[in-house]
C-alpha positions as CSV (number, residue, x, y, z in Angstrom):
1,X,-26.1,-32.6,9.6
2,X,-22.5,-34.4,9.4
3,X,-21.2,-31.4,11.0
4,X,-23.7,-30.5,13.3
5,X,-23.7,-34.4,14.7
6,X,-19.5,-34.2,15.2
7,X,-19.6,-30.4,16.7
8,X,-22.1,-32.1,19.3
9,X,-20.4,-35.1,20.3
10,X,-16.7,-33.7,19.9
11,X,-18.5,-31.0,22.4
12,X,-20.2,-33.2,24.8
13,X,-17.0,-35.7,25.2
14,X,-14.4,-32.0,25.2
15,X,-16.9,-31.1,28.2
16,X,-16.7,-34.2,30.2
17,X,-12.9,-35.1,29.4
18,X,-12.0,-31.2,30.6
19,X,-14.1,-31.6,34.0
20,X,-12.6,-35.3,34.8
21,X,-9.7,-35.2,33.8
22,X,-8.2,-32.5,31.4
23,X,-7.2,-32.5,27.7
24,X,-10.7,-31.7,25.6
25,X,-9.2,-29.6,23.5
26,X,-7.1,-32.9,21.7
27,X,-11.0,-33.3,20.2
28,X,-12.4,-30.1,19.7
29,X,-9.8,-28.3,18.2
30,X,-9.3,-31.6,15.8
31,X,-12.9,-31.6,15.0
32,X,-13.3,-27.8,13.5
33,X,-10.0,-28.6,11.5
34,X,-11.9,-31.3,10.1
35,X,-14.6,-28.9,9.1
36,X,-12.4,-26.2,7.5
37,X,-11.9,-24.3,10.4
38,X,-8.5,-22.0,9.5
39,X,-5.7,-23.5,12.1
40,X,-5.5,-20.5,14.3
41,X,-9.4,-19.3,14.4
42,X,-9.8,-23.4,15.2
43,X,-7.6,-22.3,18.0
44,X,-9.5,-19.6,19.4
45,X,-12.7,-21.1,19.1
46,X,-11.6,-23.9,21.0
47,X,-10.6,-21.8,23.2
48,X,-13.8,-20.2,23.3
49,X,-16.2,-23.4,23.5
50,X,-14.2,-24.6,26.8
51,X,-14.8,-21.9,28.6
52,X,-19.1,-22.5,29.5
53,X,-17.5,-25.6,30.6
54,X,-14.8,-24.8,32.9
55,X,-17.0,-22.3,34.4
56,X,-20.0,-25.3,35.3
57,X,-17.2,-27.3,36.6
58,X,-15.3,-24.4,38.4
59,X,-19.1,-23.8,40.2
60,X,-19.3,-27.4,40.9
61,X,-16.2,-27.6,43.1
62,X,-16.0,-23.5,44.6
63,X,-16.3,-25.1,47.9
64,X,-13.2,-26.7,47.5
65,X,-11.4,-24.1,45.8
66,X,-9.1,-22.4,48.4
67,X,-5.9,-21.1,48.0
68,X,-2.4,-23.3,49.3
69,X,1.6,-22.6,49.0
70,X,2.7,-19.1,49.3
71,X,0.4,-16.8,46.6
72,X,-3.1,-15.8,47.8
73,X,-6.3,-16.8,45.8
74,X,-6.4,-13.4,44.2
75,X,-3.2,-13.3,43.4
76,X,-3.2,-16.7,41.5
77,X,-5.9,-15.1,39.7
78,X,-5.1,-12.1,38.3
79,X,-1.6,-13.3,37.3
80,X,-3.4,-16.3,35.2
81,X,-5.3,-13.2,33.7
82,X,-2.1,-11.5,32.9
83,X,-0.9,-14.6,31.2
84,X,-3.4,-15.4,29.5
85,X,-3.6,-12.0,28.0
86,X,-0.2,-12.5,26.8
87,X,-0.7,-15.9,25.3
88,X,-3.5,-14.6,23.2
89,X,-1.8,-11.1,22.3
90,X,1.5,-13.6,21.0
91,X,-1.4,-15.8,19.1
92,X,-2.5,-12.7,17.1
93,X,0.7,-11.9,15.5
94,X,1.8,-15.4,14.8
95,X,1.5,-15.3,11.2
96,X,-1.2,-18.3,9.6
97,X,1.5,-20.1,7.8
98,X,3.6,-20.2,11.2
99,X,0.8,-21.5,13.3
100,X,0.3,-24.4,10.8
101,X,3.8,-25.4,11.5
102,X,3.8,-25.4,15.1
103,X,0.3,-26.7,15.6
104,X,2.2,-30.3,15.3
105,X,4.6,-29.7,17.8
106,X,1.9,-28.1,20.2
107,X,-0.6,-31.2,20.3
108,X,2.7,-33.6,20.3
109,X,3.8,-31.8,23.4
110,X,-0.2,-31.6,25.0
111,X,-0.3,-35.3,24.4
112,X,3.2,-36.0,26.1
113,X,1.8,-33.6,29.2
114,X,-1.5,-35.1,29.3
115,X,0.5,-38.5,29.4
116,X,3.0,-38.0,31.9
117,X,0.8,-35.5,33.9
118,X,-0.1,-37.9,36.6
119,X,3.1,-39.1,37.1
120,X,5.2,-35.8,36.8
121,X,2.7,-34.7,39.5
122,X,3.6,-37.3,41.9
123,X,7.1,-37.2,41.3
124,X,7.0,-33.2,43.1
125,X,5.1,-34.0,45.3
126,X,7.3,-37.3,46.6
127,X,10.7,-34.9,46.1
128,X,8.6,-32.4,48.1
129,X,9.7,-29.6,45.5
130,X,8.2,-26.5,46.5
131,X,9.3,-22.7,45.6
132,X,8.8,-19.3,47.0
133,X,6.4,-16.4,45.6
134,X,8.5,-15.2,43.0
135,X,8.8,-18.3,41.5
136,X,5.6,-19.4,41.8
137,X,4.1,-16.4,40.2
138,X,6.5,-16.8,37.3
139,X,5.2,-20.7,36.9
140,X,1.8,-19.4,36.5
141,X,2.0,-16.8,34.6
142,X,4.5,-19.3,31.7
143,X,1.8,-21.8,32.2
144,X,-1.1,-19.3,31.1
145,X,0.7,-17.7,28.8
146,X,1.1,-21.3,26.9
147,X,-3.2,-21.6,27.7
148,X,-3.7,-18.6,25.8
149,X,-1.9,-19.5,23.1
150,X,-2.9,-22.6,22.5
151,X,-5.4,-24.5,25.5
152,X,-4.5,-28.2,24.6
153,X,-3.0,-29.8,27.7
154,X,-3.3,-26.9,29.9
155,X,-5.6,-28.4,32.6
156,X,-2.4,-31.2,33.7
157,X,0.2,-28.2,33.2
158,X,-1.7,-26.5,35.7
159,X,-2.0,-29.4,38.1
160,X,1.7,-30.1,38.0
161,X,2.6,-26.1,39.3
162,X,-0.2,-26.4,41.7
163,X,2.0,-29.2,43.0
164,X,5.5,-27.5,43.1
165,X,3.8,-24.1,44.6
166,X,2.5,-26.3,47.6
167,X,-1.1,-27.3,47.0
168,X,-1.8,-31.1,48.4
169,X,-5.8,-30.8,47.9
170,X,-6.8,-32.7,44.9
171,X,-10.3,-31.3,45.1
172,X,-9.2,-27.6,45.5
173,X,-6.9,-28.7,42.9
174,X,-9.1,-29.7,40.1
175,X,-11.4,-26.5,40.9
176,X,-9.0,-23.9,40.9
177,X,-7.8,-25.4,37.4
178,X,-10.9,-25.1,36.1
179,X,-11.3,-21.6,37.4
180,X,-7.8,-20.4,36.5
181,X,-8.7,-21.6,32.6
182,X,-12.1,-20.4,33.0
183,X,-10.3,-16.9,33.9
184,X,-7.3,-16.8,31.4
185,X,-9.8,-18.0,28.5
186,X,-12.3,-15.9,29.0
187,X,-9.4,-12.9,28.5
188,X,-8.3,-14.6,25.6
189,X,-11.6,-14.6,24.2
190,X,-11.7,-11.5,23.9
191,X,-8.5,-10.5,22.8
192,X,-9.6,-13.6,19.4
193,X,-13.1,-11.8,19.3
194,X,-11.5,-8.7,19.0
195,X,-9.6,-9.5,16.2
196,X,-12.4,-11.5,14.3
197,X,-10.8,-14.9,15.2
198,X,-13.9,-16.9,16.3
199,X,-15.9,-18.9,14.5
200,X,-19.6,-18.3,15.6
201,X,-21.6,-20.5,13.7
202,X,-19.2,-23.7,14.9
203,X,-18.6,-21.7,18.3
204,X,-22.5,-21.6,19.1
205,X,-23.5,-25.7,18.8
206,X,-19.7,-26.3,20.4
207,X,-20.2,-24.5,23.3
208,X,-23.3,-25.9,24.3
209,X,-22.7,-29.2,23.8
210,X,-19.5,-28.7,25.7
211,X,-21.4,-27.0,28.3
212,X,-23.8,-29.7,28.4
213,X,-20.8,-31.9,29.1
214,X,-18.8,-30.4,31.7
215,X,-21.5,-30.4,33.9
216,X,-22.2,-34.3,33.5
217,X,-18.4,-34.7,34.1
218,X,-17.9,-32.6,36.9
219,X,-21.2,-34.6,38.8
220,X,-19.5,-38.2,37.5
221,X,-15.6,-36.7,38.4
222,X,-16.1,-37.5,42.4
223,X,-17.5,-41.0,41.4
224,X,-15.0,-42.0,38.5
225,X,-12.0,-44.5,40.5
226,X,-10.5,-45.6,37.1
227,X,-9.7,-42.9,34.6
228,X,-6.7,-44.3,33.5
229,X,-8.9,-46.2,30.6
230,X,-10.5,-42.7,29.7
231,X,-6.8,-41.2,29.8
232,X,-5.1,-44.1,27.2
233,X,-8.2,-43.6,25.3
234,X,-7.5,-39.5,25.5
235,X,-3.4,-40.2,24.3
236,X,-3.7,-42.7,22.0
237,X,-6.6,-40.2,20.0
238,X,-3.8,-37.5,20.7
239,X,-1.4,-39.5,19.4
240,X,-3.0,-40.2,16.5
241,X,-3.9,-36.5,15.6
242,X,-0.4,-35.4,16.3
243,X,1.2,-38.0,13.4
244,X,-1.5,-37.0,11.1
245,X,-1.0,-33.4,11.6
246,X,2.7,-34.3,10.9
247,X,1.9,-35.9,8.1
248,X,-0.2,-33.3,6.1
C-alpha cells in the first residue's frame, strides 16, 4: 500500500509539475528508485508515465500550438522524433553500471536547467539571438536526443531553443513542448518496450495518476501568476536527490 500511495502522489504532482511548469521527472523517476526500480528501466518508465500526460496537456493548448522562426510545424516534429529515437537507441547500449554513474550528473544538470530555465530564456530573447534552419534543426534534434535518453529537465530545454529559433508565444510555447515530448517519448517508448525496459506493474498506477495530473495542471496553468514558489519547491527537491544520488 506504501508503494501504491507514493506511485500515486509522485504521479499526480509529476503530472501537474510537467503541464505548469516542467521538470516531473525530478519526482517520478526518484520515486521508482526508491521502490527498486533498476536505474535505467526507472528511466524508461519515467519516460513512459509522462507521456498520457504530455499528451492531455498538448490537447489542452492545440489551439495555441502553431509553428514560429524558420522550421515548419512538421518539420519541428519529425526531427524531435528523430531525436528522440536516438536518445533512446544511445540509452540501450549504455551499459547498467554506466548509467548509475551518470544518473548524478544528469539530475544535477536537469536541476541547474530547471533553475536557470526562466532566466536563460529571457536572456535570448532580450539579445534577440535567433538562427537559421540548419541550426535550428540541429538544436532540436541535440535537445531530443538528451529527452530520449534521459527526460528530466527536458520541458525548459525545450523552451529555451523555442526562444533562439524565434518563437515569442508563450502559449504556443508551452503546447508545442508538450507535444514535441509527447512525440519524442512516445518513440522512445517503444524503442525501452522493445528491449523489455519498462516496468508495467509501477508503469500502470504511474501513468494514471500522472495522467490524472496533467490535466488538472494544464486547466490551473492559465490561472497560476506565481510559480516561482512551485519552482524553488521543484529545485530545492532536485537538489536534494541530486546530493543523495552523489552520495550512494
Amino acid at each position: 500500500m506504501l508503494s501504491i500511495a507514493l506511485l500515486v502522489i509522485a504521479g499526480l504532482l509529476a503530472g501537474m509539475v510537467n503541464a505548469i511548469a516542467g521538470g516531473g521527472t525530478l519526482l517520478s523517476f526518484p520515486a521508482l528508485i526508491w521502490l527498486g526500480v533498476p536505474p535505467v528501466m526507472a528511466n524508461a518508465t519515467a519516460t513512459l508515465t509522462a507521456l498520457p500526460g504530455y499528451l492531455g496537456s498538448a490537447w489542452a493548448f492545440r489551439n495555441d500550438i502553431q509553428a514560429e522562426g524558420s522550421l515548419g510545424l512538421t518539420g519541428i516534429v519529425a526531427i524531435a522524433a528523430l531525436g528522440g529515437l536516438a536518445g533512446a537507441g544511445l540509452l540501450l547500449i549504455t551499459p547498467g553500471d554506466a548509467f548509475v554513474g551518470i544518473v548524478p550528473w544528469l539530475l544535477l544538470t536537469a536541476t541547474l536547467l530547471f533553475a536557470t530555465g526562466p532566466r536563460l530564456v529571457a536572456l535570448i530573447r532580450a539579445r534577440g539571438l535567433r538562427i537559421g534552419a540548419v541550426l535550428s534543426a540541429v538544436a532540436i534534434f541535440l535537445v531530443a536526443g538528451y529527452g530520449g535518453y534521459f527526460n528530466g529537465g527536458l520541458g525548459i530545454m525545450l523552451l529555451a531553443v523555442f526562444s533562439l529559433i524565434g518563437f515569442q508565444n508563450l502559449h504556443g510555447m508551452n503546447g508545442l513542448k508538450n507535444l514535441l515530448s509527447a512525440v519524442l517519448s512516445l518513440v522512445s517508448v517503444t524503442t525501452y518496450a522493445t528491449a523489455g525496459l519498462i516496468a508495467w506493474d509501477s508503469a500502470a498506477i504511474l501513468a494514471l495518476s500522472t495522467t490524472l495530473g496533467g490535466y488538472i495542471g494544464a486547466r490551473k496553468a492559465r490561472r497560476i501568476r506565481h510559480t516561482e514558489y512551485l519552482r524553488t519547491l521543484i529545485v530545492g527537491i532536485g537538489a536534494v536527490l541530486t546530493l543523495v544520488f552523489f552520495v550512494i
